[in-house]
RODREN-321973 format. One record per residue (C-alpha): y, x negated, z; residue number from 1. Coordinates in steps of 0.001 Angstrom, whole numbers. Example, Ala and Ser with C-alpha at 12.3 -4.5 7.8 and 13.67 -1.06 7.14 Angstrom:
residues 2
(pt (-4500 -12300 7800) 1);
(pt (-1060 -13670 7140) 2);
This chain:
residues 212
(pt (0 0 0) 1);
(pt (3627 -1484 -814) 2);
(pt (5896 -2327 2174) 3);
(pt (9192 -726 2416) 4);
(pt (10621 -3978 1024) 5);
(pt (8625 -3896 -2134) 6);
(pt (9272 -669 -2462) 7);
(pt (13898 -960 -2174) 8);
(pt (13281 -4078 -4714) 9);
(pt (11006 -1658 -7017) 10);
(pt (14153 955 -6930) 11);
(pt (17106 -1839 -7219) 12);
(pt (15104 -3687 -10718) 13);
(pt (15309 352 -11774) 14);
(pt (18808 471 -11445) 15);
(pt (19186 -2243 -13639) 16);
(pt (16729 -1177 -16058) 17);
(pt (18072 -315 -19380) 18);
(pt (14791 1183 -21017) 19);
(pt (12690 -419 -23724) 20);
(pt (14762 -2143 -26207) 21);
(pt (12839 -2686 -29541) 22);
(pt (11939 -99 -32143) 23);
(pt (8364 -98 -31117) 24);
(pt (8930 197 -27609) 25);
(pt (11537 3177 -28262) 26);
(pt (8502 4508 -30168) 27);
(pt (6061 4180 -27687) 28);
(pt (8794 5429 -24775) 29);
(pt (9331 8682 -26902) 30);
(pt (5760 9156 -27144) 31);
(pt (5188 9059 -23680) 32);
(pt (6867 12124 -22447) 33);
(pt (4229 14358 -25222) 34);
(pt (1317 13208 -23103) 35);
(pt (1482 15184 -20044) 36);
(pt (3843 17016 -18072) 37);
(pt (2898 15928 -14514) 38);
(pt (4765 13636 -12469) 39);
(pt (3387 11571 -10250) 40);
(pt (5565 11670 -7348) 41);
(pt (5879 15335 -7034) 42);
(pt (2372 15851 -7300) 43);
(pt (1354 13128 -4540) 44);
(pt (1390 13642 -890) 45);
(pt (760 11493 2333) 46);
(pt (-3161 10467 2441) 47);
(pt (-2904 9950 -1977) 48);
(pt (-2523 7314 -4265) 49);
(pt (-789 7568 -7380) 50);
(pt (-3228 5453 -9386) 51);
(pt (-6039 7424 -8471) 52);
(pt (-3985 10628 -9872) 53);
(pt (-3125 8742 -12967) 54);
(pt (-6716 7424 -13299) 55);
(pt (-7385 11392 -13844) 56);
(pt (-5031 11876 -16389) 57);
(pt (-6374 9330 -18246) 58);
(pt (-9844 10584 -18296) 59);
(pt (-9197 13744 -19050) 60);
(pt (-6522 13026 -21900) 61);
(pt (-9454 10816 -23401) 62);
(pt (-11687 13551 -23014) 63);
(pt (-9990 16267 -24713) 64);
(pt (-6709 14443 -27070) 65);
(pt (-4680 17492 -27358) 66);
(pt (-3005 17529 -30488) 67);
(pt (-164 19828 -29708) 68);
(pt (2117 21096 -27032) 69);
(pt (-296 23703 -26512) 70);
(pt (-3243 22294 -25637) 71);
(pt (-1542 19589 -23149) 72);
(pt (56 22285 -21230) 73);
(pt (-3713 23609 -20612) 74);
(pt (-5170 20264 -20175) 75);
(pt (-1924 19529 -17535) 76);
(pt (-3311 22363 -15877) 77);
(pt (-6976 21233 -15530) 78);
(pt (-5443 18052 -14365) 79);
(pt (-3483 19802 -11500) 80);
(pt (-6328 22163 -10597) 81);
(pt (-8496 18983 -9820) 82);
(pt (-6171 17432 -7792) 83);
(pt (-6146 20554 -5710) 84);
(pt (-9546 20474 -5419) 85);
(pt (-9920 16471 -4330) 86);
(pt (-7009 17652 -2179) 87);
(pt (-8345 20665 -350) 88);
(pt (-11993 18995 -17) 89);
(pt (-10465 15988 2182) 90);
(pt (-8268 18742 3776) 91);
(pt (-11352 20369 4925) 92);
(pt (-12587 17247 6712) 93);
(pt (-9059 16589 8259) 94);
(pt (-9409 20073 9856) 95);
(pt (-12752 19487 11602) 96);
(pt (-11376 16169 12781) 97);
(pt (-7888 17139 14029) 98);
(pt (-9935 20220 15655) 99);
(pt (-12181 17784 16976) 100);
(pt (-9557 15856 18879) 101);
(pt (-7920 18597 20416) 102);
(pt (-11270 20441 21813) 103);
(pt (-12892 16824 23046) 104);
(pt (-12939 17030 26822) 105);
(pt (-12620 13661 28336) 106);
(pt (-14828 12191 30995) 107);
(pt (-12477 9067 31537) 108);
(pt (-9436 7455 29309) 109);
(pt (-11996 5491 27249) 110);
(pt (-15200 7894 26361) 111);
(pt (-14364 11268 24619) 112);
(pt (-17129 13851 26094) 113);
(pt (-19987 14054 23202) 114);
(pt (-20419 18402 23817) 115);
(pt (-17760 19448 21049) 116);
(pt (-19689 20321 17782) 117);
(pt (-18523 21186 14596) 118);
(pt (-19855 24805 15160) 119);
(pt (-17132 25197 18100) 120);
(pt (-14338 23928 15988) 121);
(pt (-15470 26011 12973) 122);
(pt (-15481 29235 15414) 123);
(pt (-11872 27960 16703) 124);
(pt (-10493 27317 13001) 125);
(pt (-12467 30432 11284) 126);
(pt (-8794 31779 9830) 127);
(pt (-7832 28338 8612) 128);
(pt (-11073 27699 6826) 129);
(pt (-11251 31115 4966) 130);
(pt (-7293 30678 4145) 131);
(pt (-8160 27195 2412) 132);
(pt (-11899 28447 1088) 133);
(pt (-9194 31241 -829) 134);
(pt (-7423 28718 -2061) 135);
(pt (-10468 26383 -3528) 136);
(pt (-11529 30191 -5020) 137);
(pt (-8424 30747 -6715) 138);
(pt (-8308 27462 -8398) 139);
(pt (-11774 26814 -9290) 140);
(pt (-11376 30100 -11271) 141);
(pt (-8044 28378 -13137) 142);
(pt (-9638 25829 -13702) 143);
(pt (-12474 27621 -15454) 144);
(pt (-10263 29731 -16944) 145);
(pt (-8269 26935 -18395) 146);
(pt (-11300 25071 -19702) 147);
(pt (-12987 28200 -21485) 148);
(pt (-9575 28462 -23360) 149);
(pt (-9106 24643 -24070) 150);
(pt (-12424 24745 -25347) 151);
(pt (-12022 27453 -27784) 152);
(pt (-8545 26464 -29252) 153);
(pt (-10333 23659 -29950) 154);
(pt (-13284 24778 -31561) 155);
(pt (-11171 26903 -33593) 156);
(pt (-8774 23766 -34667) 157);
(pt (-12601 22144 -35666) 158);
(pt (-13181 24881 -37968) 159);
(pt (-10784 25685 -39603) 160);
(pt (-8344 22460 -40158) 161);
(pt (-4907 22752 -41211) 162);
(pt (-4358 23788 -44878) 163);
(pt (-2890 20593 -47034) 164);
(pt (542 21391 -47709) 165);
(pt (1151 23280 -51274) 166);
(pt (1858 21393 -54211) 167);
(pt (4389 22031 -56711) 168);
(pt (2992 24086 -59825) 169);
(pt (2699 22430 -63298) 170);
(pt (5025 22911 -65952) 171);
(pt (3291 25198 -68495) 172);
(pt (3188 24394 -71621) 173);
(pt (2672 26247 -74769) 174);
(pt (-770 26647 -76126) 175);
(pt (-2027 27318 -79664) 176);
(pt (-4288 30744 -79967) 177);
(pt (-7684 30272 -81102) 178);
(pt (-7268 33340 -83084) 179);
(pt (-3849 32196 -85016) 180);
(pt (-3895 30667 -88197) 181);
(pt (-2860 27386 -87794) 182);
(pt (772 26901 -89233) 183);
(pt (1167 24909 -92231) 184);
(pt (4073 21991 -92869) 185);
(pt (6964 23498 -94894) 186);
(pt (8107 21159 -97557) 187);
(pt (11585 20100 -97934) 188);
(pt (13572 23297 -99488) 189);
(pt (17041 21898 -100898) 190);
(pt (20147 23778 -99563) 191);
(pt (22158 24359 -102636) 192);
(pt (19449 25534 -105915) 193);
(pt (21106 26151 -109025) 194);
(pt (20701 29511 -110115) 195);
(pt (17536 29848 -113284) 196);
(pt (19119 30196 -117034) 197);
(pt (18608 33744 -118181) 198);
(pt (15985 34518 -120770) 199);
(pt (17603 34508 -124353) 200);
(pt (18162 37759 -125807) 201);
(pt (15944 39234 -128688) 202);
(pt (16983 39373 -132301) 203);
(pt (18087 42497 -133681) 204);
(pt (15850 44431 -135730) 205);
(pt (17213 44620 -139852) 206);
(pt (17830 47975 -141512) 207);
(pt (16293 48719 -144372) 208);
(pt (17909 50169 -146919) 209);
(pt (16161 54329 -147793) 210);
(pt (14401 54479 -150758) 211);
(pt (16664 57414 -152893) 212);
């Protein structure tokens, strides 16, 4: 555990900090907050370490690598719901013993009297262990909850991937009908044709003269 020394120098070299620097740690910063939504030091309380709670992120992130905002906000959840349960399983133990402590009858300041069982300190704490036993109910059932519907988004992203994005449509171009005579090259008509001669006109017939 850091001393309270380490722990003012930790906060005075983040004072000073200016964040990452280079393009690829900008990058990787900016990537960071899409990975989960927990934070470490509101979710941690006294008797916890951090890298224990971060440990579980990690597992579970390789586990399932949501692919959007969606699916992180239910695998944040899982997350959470496990602490809860790590949580309220030690809590359960700290019960017995801080029952334990104030229900031992001493025989002399150095031997605690060896009579007080854990059935006496269950029957003295019976409200406190159904409260917490409601809470483990409550989110065990998240949990499942949660991991049925993880589990099916997923599935459903398996089978049926993203469509490719359209494509523009081909020009169209014109196309010959099998059925139409194919067209035949004009030859080269001059603009100005002189106009054809006229046909000569016929001789006149003689007259003969009448026979008197």
């Amino acid at each position: 555990m850091s001393s309270k020394l380490q722990i003012a120098a930790n906060r005075r070299n983040a004072a000073h900090s200016t964040g990452p620097r280079s393009v690829q740690g900008k990058a990787t910063s900016s990537r960071n907050s899409l990975k989960t939504g927990i934070y470490a030091e509101s979710a941690i309380i006294r008797g916890e370490e951090e890298k224990d709670l971060q440990q579980l992120i990690a597992e579970y992130f390789s586990r399932f690598q949501p692919a959007t905002p969606e699916d992180r906000a239910l695998l944040d959840t899982l997350v959470h719901c496990e602490w809860l349960l790590r949580r309220f399983r030690r809590i359960e133990a700290e019960i017995f013993e801080y029952k334990f402590s104030r229900l031992d009858y001493w025989a002399n300041d150095d031997e605690p009297d060896p009579h007080t069982n854990a059935g006496e300190v269950f029957d003295a704490m019976d409200a406190t262990f159904s409260r917490l036993q409601r809470r483990i109910t409550e989110t065990e059932r998240s949990f499942l909850r949660t991991l049925h519907e993880l589990e099916r988004r997923q599935a459903e992203s398996q089978s049926h991937p993203a469509a490719p994005p359209p494509t523009r449509p081909k020009p169209i171009t014109s196309v010959a009908s099998p059925l139409a005579p194919e067209a035949k090259p004009i030859g080269f008509v001059p603009q100005n044709t002189p106009a054809l001669a006229a046909d000569p006109p016929l001789p006149a017939a003689k007259s003969r003269p009448l026979a008197m």
